[in-house]
C-alpha positions in Angstrom: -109.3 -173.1 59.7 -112.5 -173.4 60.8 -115.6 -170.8 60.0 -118.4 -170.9 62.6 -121.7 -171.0 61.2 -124.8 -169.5 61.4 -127.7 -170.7 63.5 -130.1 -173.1 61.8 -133.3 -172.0 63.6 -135.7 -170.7 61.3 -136.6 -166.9 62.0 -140.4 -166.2 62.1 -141.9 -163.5 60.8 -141.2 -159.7 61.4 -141.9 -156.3 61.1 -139.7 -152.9 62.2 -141.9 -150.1 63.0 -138.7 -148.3 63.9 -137.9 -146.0 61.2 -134.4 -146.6 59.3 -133.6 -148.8 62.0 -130.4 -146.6 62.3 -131.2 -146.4 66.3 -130.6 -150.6 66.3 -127.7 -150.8 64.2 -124.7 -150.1 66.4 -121.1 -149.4 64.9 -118.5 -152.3 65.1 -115.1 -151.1 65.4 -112.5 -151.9 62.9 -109.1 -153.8 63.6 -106.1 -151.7 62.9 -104.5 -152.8 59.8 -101.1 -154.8 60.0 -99.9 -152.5 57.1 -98.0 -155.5 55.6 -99.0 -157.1 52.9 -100.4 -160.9 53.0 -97.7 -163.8 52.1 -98.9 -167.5 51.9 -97.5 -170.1 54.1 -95.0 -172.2 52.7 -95.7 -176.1 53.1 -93.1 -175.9 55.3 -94.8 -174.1 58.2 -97.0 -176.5 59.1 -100.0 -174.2 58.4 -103.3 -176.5 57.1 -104.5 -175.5 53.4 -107.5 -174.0 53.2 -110.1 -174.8 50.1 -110.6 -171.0 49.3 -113.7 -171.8 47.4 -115.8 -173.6 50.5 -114.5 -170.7 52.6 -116.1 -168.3 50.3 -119.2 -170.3 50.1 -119.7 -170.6 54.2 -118.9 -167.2 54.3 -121.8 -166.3 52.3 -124.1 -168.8 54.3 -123.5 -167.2 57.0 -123.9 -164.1 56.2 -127.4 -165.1 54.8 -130.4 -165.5 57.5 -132.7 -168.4 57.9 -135.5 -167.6 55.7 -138.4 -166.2 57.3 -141.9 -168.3 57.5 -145.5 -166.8 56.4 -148.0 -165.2 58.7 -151.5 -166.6 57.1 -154.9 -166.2 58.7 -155.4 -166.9 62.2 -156.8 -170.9 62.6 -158.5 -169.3 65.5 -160.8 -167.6 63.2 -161.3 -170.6 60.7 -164.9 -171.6 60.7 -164.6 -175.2 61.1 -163.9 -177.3 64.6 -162.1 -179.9 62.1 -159.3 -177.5 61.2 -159.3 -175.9 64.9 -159.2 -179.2 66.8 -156.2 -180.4 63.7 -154.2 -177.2 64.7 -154.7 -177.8 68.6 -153.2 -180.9 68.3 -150.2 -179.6 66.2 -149.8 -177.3 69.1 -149.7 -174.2 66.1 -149.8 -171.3 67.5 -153.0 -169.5 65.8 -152.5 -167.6 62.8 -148.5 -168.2 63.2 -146.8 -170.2 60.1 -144.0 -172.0 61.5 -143.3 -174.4 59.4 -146.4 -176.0 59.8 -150.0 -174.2 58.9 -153.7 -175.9 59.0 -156.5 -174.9 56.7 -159.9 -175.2 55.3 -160.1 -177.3 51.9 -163.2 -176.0 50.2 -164.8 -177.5 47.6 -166.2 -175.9 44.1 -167.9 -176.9 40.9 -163.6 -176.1 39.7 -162.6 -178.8 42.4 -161.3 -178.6 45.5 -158.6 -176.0 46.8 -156.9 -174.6 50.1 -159.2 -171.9 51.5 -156.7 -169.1 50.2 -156.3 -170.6 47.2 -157.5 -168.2 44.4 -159.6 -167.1 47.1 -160.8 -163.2 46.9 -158.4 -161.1 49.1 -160.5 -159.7 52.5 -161.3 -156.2 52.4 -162.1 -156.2 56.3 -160.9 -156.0 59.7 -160.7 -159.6 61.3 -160.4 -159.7 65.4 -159.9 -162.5 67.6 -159.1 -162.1 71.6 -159.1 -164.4 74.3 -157.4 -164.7 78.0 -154.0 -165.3 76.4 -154.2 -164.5 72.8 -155.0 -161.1 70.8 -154.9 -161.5 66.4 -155.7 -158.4 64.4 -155.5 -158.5 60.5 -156.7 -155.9 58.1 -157.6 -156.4 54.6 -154.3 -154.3 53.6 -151.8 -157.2 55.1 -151.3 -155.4 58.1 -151.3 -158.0 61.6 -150.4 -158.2 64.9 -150.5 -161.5 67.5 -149.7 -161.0 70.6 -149.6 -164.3 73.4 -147.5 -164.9 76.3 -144.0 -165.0 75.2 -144.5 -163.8 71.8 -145.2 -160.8 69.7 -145.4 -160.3 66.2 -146.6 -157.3 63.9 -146.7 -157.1 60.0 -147.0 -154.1 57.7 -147.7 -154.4 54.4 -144.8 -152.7 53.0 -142.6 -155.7 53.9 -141.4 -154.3 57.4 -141.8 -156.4 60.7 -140.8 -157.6 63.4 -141.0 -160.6 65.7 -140.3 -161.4 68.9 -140.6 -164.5 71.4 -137.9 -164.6 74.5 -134.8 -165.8 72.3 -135.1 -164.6 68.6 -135.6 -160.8 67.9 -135.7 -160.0 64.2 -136.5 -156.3 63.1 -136.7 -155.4 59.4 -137.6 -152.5 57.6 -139.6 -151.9 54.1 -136.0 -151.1 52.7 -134.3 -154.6 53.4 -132.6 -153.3 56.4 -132.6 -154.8 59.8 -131.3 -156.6 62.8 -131.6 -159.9 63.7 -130.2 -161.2 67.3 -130.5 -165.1 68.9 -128.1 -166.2 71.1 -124.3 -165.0 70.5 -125.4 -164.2 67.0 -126.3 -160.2 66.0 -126.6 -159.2 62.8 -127.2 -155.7 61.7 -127.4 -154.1 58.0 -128.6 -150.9 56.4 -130.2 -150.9 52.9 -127.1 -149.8 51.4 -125.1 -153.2 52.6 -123.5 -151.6 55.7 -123.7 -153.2 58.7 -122.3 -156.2 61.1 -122.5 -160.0 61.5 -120.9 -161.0 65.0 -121.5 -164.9 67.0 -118.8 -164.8 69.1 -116.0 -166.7 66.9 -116.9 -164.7 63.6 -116.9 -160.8 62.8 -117.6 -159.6 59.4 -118.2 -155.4 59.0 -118.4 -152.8 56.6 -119.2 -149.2 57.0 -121.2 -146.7 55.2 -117.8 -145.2 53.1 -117.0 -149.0 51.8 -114.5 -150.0 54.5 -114.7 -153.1 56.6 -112.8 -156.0 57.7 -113.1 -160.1 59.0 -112.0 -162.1 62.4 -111.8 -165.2 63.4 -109.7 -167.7 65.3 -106.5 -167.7 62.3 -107.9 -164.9 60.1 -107.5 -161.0 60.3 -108.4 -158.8 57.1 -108.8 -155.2 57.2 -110.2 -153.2 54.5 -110.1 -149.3 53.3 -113.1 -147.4 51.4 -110.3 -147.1 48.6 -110.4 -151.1 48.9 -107.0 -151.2 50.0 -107.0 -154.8 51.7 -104.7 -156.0 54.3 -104.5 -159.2 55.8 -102.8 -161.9 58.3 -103.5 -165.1 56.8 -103.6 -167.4 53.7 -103.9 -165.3 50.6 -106.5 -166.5 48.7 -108.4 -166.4 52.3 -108.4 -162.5 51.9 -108.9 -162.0 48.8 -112.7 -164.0 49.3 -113.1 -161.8 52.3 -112.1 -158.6 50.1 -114.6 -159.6 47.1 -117.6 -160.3 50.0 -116.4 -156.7 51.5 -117.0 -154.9 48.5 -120.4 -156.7 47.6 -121.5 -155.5 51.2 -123.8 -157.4 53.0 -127.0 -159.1 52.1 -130.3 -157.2 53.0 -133.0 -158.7 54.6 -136.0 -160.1 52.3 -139.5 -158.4 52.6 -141.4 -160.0 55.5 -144.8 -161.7 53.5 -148.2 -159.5 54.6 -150.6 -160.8 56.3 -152.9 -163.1 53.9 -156.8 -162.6 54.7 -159.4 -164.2 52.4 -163.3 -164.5 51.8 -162.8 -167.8 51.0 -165.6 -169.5 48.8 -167.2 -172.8 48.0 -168.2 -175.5 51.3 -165.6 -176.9 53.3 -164.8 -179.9 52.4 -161.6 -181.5 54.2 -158.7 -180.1 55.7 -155.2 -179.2 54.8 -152.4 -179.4 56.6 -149.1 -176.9 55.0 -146.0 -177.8 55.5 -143.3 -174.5 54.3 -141.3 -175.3 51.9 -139.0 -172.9 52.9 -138.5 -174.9 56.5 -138.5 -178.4 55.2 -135.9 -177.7 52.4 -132.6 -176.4 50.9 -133.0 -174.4 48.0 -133.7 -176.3 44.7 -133.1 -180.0 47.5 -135.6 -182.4 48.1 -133.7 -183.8 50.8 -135.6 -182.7 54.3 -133.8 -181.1 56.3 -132.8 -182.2 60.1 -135.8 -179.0 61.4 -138.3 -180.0 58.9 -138.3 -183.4 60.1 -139.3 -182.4 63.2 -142.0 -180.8 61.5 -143.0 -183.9 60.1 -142.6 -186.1 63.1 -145.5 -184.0 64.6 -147.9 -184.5 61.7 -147.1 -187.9 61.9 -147.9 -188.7 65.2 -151.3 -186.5 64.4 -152.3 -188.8 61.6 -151.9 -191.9 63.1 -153.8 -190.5 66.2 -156.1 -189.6 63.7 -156.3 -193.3 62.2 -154.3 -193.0 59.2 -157.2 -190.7 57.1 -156.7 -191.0 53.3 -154.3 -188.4 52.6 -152.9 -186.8 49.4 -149.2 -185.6 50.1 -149.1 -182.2 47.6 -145.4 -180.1 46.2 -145.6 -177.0 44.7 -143.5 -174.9 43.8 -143.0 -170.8 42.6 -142.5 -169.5 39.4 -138.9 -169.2 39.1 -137.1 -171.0 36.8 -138.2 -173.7 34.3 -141.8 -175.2 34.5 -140.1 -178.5 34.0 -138.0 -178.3 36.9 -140.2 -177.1 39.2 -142.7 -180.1 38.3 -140.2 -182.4 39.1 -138.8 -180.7 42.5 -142.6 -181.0 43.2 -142.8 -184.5 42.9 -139.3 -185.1 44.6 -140.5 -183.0 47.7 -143.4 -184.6 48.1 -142.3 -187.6 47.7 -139.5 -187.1 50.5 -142.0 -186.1 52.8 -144.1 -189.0 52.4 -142.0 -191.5 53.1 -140.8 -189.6 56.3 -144.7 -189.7 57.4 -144.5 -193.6 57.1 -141.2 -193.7 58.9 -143.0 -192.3 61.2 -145.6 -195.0 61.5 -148.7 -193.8 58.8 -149.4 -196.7 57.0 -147.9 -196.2 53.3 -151.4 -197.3 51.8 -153.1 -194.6 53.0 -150.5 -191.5 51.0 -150.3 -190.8 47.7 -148.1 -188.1 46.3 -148.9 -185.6 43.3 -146.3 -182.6 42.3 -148.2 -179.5 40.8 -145.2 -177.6 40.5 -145.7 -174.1 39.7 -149.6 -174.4 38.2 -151.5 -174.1 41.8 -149.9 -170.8 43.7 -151.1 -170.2 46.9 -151.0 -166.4 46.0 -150.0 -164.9 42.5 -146.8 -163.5 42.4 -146.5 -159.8 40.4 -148.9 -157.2 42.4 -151.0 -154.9 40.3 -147.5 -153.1 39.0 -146.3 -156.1 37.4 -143.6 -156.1 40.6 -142.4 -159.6 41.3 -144.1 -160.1 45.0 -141.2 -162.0 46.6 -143.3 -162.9 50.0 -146.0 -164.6 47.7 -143.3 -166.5 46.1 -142.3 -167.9 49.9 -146.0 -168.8 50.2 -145.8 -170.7 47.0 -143.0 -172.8 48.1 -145.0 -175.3 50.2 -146.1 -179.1 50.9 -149.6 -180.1 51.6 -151.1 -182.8 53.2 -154.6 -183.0 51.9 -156.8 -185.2 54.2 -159.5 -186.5 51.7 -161.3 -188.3 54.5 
């Protein structure tokens, strides 16, 4: 039995200005229960065994979206033609955090750091329009970009939305939201209603508790009393009863825009590489997307002349200090040695792990909340060019 899996494409960021998003969250019907009770198949009926526990945990995956990448300050407002020129090359879409972000570094009798490093948060309106391109950010973490083929507006209460010809994601202060690529639609409401369908897998529950599961070999229907019924292997609906009753995962809060008055004199540049795109969670292992990533900066820096770089992991605050220091160091590493597969000479990259001591953005607001979008931030790689 096979389980089709979610798409891989990272979502960017988002913002629903449609209130309670009930008007995009369409009901799915229901199967009619068999009313029989489920019986396993005997070895005799030819039937494949099914590893219960890796259907439970793809089940899950999929019903978890690609996390969603940073919106940082527009790298058509940075100040320097270095960083500009850097982020032209990348072909980064100003102010957009794809994966891949470019930066001032700015030096200060304390050292050197990323422009919106520790940097005091912008009180004012920034504005940047051209032919094609129109950036807005406020000082509260409110933005909006707008360019041919893609549109995307930020709130800061943690409610999006993002759009760009193929991917539509829509999410609301409350975790609820749709997302939609492709054959894939997913829709839930803050409660953990809602509806994941691609075509080969349909998972639902309703706002009483009831829902249900299809795919090619498996039909489960469920009542709000959490009577389950089922045509397949056992065990099979029993995972699909104990996701059913958890409901489905809400959406995380989409990060706000993050404006600066940065301080000190520029003094390099930095490229950022999100964690987030280049990595499993708690892997060091780069992922098939984030070396894509990294092909790009690769071909930059050797275009570039192979500058004297240092190759930076960091980390967020969760979990032990330990850890993260050495996930830091294994990350970066990792992404190192892909730059000089991809033809930067090894001599010019060193690696340093800072795990959790450098963030980006600090991660409780001013009522000790745990800030879950500065958190994302955190979770980054830099490339530091020193010369």
């Amino acid at each position: 039995m096979r389980l089709a899996s979610r798409s891989s494409t990272p979502v960017a960021l988002a913002l629903c200005v449609v209130a309670g998003l009930t008007a995009c969250t369409p009901e799915a019907s229901e199967p009619t229960p068999t009313g029989s009770s489920t019986t396993s198949p005997s070895p005799d009926d030819g039937a494949p065994q099914v590893d219960a526990e890796a259907f439970e945990a793809e089940l899950r995956s999929t019903l978890v979206l690609p996390p969603i990448p940073s919106f940082t300050v527009p790298t058509g407002l940075l100040s320097t033609a270095a960083s500009q020129q850097i982020s032209g090359d990348l072909d980064i879409p100003a102010g957009l955090y794809q994966g891949i972000a470019v930066v001032d570094l700015r030096c200060t009798d304390a050292g050197a750091a990323a422009a919106d490093a520790g940097a005091t948060p912008s009180t004012g309106a920034q504005h940047f329009d051209d032919e094609t391109t129109s950036i807005t950010v406020a000082g509260d973490g409110t933005g909006v970009y707008d360019a041919p083929g893609l549109h995307v507006a930020v709130l800061p209460d943690g409610s999006g939305v993002y759009e760009d010809g193929e991917t539509r994601v829509s999410i609301s202060a409350d975790g609820s939201g749709t997302y939609e690529r492709g054959d894939v639609r997913y829709t839930v409401r803050a409660d953990g209603s809602g509806s994941y369908d691609d075509g080969a897998t349909r998972v639902w529950v309703d706002e009483a508790g009831a829902g249900g599961y299809e795919d090619e070999n498996l039909r489960v229907s469920m009542a709000a009393d959490g009577e389950v019924f089922g045509d397949g292997d056992p065990a099979l609906v029993d995972v699909v009863r104990d996701v059913l009753v958890e409901g489905l995962p809400t959406f995380p809060p989409v990060p706000r825009v993050h404006a600066v008055e940065a301080t000190g004199t520029v003094c390099g540049t930095v490229i950022r590489l999100d964690a987030n795109v280049l990595f499993d969670v708690d892997s060091a292992q780069v992922r098939p997307e984030g070396q894509q990533h990294l092909e790009r900066v690769a071909e930059l820096l050797v275009a570039l002349g192979a500058p004297r770089a240092q190759v930076v992991g960091h980390t967020d605050s969760t979990g032990d200090e330990a850890y993260n220091q050495d996930l830091s160091e294994r990350r970066a590493a990792s992404v190192r040695d892909l730059l000089v597969t991809g033809g930067v000479a090894s001599d010019s990259l060193e690696t340093v792990g800072r795990g959790e001591k450098q963030p980006a953005r600090a991660e409780t607001g001013p009522d000790g909340a745990v800030d879950r979008a500065a958190q994302q931030l955190n979770r980054r790689v830099e490339i530091v060019l020193l010369s």
